[in-house]
C-alpha positions as CSV (number, residue, x, y, z in Angstrom):
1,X,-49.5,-97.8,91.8
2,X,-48.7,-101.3,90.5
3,X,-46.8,-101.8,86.6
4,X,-50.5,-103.2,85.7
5,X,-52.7,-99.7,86.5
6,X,-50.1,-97.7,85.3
7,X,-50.4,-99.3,81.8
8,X,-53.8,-99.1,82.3
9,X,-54.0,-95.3,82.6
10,X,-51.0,-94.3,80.2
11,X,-51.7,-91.9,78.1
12,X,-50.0,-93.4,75.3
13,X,-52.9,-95.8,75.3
14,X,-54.7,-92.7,73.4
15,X,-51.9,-92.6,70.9
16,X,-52.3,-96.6,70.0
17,X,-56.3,-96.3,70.0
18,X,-55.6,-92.8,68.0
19,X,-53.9,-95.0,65.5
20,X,-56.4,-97.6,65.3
21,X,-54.0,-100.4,67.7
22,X,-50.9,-98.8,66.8
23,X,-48.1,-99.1,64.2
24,X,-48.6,-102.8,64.3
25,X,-46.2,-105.9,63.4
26,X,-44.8,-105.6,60.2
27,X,-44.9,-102.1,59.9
28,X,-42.9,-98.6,60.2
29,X,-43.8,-95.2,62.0
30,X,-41.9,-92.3,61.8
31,X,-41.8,-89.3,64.4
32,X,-40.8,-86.1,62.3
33,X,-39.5,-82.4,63.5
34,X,-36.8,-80.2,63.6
35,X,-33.9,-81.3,66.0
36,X,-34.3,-80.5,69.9
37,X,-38.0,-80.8,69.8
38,X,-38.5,-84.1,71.4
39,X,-38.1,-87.1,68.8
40,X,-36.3,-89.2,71.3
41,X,-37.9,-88.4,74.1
42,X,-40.9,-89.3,72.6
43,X,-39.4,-92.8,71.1
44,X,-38.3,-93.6,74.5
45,X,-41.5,-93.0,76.1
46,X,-42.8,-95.5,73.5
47,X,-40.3,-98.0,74.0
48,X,-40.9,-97.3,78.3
49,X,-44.6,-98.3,77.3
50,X,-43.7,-101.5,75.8
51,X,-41.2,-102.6,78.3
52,X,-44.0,-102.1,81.0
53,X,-46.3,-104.2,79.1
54,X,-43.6,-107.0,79.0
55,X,-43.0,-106.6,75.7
56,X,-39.0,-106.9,74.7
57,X,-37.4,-103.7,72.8
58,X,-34.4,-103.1,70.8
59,X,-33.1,-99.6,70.5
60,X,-30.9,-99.1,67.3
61,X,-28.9,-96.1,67.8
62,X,-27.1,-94.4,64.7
63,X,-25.6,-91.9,67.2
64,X,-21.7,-91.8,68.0
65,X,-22.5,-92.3,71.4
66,X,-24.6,-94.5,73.2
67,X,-24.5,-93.2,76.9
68,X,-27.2,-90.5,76.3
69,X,-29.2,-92.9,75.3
70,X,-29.1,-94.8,78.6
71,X,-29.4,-91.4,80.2
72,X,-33.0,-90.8,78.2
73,X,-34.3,-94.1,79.2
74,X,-33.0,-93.8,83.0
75,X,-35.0,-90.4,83.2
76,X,-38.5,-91.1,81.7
77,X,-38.6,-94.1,83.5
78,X,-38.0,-91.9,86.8
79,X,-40.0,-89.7,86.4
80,X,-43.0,-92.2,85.6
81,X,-42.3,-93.6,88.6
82,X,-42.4,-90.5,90.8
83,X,-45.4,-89.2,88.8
84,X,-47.2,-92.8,89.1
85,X,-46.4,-93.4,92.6
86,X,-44.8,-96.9,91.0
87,X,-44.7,-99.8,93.6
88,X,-41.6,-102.1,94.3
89,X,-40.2,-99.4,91.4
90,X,-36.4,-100.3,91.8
91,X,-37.6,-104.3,91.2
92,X,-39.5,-102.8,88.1
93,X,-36.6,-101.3,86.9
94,X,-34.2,-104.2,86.8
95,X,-36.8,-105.8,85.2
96,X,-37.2,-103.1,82.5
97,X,-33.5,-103.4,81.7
98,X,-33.5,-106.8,80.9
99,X,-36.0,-106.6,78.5
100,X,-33.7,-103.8,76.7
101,X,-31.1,-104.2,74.3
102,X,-28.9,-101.0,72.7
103,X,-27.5,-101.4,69.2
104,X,-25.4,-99.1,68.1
105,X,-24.0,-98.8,64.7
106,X,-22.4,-96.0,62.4
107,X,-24.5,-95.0,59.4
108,X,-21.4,-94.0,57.6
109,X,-19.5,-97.3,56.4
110,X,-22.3,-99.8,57.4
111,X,-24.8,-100.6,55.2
112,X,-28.8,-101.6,56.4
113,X,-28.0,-105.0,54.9
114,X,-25.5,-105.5,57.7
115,X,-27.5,-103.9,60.7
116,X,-30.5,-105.9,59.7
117,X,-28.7,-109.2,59.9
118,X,-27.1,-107.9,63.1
119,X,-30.6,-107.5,64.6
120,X,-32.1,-110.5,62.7
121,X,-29.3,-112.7,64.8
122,X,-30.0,-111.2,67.9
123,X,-33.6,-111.9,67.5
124,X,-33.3,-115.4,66.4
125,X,-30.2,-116.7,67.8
126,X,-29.7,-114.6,70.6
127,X,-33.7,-115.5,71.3
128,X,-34.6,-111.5,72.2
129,X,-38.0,-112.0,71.3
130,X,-38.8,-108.1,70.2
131,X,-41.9,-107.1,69.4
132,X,-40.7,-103.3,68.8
133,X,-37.3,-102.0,67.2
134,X,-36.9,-98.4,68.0
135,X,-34.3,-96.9,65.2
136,X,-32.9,-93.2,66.5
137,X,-30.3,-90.7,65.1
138,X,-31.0,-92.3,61.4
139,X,-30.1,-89.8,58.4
140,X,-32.7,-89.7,56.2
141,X,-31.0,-87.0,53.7
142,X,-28.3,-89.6,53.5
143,X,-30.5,-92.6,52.7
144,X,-32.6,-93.8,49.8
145,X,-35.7,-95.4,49.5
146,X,-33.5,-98.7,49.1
147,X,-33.2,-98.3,53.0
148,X,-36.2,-98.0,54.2
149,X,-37.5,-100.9,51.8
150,X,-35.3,-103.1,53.2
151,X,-36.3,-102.4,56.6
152,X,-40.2,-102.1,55.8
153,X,-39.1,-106.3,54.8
154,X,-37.5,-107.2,57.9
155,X,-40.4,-105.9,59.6
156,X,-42.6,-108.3,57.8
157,X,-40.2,-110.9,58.1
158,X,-39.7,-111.1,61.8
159,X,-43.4,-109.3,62.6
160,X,-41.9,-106.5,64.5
161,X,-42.9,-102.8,64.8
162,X,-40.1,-100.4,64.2
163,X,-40.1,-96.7,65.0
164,X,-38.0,-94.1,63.4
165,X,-37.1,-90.2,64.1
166,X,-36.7,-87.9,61.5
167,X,-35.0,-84.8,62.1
168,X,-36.1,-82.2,59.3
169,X,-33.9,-80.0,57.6
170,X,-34.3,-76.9,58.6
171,X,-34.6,-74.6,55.4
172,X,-38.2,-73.3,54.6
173,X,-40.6,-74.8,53.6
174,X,-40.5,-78.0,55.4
175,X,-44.3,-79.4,54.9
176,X,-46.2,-79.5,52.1
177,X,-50.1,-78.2,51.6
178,X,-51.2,-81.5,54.2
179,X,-48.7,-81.7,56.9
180,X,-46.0,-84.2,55.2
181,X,-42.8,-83.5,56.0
182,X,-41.1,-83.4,52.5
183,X,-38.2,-85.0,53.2
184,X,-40.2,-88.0,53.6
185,X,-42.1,-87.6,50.6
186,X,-39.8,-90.3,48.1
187,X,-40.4,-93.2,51.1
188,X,-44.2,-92.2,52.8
189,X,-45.6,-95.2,50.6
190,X,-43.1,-97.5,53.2
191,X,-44.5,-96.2,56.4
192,X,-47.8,-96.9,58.1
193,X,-47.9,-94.2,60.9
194,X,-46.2,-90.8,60.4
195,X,-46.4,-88.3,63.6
196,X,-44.9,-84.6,63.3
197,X,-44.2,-83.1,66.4
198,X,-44.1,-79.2,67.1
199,X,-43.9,-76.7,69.8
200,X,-47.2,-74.5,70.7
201,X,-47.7,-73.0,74.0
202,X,-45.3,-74.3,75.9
203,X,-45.6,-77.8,75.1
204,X,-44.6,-80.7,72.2
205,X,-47.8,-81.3,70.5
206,X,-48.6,-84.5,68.3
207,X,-49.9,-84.5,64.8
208,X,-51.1,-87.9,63.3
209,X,-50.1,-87.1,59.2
210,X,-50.5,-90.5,58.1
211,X,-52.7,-93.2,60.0
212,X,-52.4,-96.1,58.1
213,X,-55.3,-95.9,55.1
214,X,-57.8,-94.0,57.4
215,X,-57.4,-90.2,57.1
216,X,-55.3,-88.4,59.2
217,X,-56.5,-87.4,62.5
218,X,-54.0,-83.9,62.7
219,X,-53.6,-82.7,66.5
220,X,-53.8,-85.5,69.6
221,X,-54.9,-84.9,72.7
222,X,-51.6,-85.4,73.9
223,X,-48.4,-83.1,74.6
224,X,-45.2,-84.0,75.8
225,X,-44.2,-81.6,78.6
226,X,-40.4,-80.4,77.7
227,X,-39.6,-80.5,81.5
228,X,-40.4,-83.9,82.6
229,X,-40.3,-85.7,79.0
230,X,-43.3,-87.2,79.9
231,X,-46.3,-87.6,77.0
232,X,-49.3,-86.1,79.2
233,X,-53.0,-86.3,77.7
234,X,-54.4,-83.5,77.5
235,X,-56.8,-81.9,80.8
């Protein structure tokens, strides 16, 4: 299959149409769960999708290590080959790299001011044209709503989609009454798209809590399969 019919037939196509075009420049979307249920997985899926499309992607990682990272990005992007049949897929993938850059910061001792500005120059001086910044490992019990208002800014400022994971703390209860995670309760009027993922049957299923203003559409037809990483519609 050629890079063009496999972006064509992605399943994550159902997840952008689900949210009405998708996050969108400007804004922030936040995928939600305990840890170990597939946050990053499903980020770097995303960010895969983008890259394919020719769209540029920075990957801000909070982590103390930046390897696994590489590791997540080396193994979705395999197994979408293998699964897809991808043509020339060794070309694809040099191509893929080049259109990814890795930031990584500590959260502890650097403040979003500076990471913003970091990202800012790499965008504007560095010309990485991103349409998407993908932000992983973030601690949202050790933020404020400061934080997130100052990237929910830069987003505007530069037109960029950024993507978050929240891991949820894991003392009962962790939702309230519809779905919202309520550890993101002090910052959900600074995010456009919020998706809580849990494990049913076998399977990482998606729930779309927040969908810009329209209501929220609860369970996709999507599941990430645990074994391959891979977000899979639903047959």
């Amino acid at each position: 299959m050629v890079k063009a019919e496999l972006v064509k037939r992605s399943p994550l196509r159902i997840l952008e149409k689900s949210m009405h075009g998708g996050v969108g420049a400007g804004n922030i979307g936040i995928l939600a769960s305990r840890k170990g249920v597939g946050k990053t997985a499903c980020l770097v899926h995303i960010a895969t999708y983008k890259l394919f499309q020719g769209k540029p992607v920075i990957h801000v990682s909070y982590s103390s290590r930046v390897d696994y990272i590489i590791t997540w990005y080396e193994d979705i992007f395999r197994e979408i080959a293998k699964k897809q049949k991808l043509e020339n897929a060794a070309e694809v993938h040099n191509e893929l790299i080049r259109r990814r850059v890795i930031m990584n910061f500590k959260q502890e001792g650097t403040n979003t001011e500076q990471i913003l500005k970091s990202v800012e120059t790499l965008v504007t001086q560095g010309q990485f044209a991103a349409e998407t910044v993908i932000v992983d490992g973030f601690d949202f019990t050790r933020a404020c709503q400061d934080d997130l208002s100052m990237f929910q800014d830069f987003a505007k400022k530069l037109g960029l989609e950024v993507w978050f994971s929240a891991s949820l703390r894991e003392e009962e209860p962790l939702f309230d009454e519809e779905g919202v995670p309520k550890l993101l309760m002090g910052c959900l009027a600074r995010v456009a798209v919020l998706i809580t993922l849990s494990f049913k049957d076998g399977f990482v299923r998606l729930n779309l809590v927040k969908n810009h203003e329209h209501p929220p559409a609860g369970e996709l037809p999507l599941r990430l399969d645990p074994k391959t990483l891979l977000i899979a519609e639903e047959t």
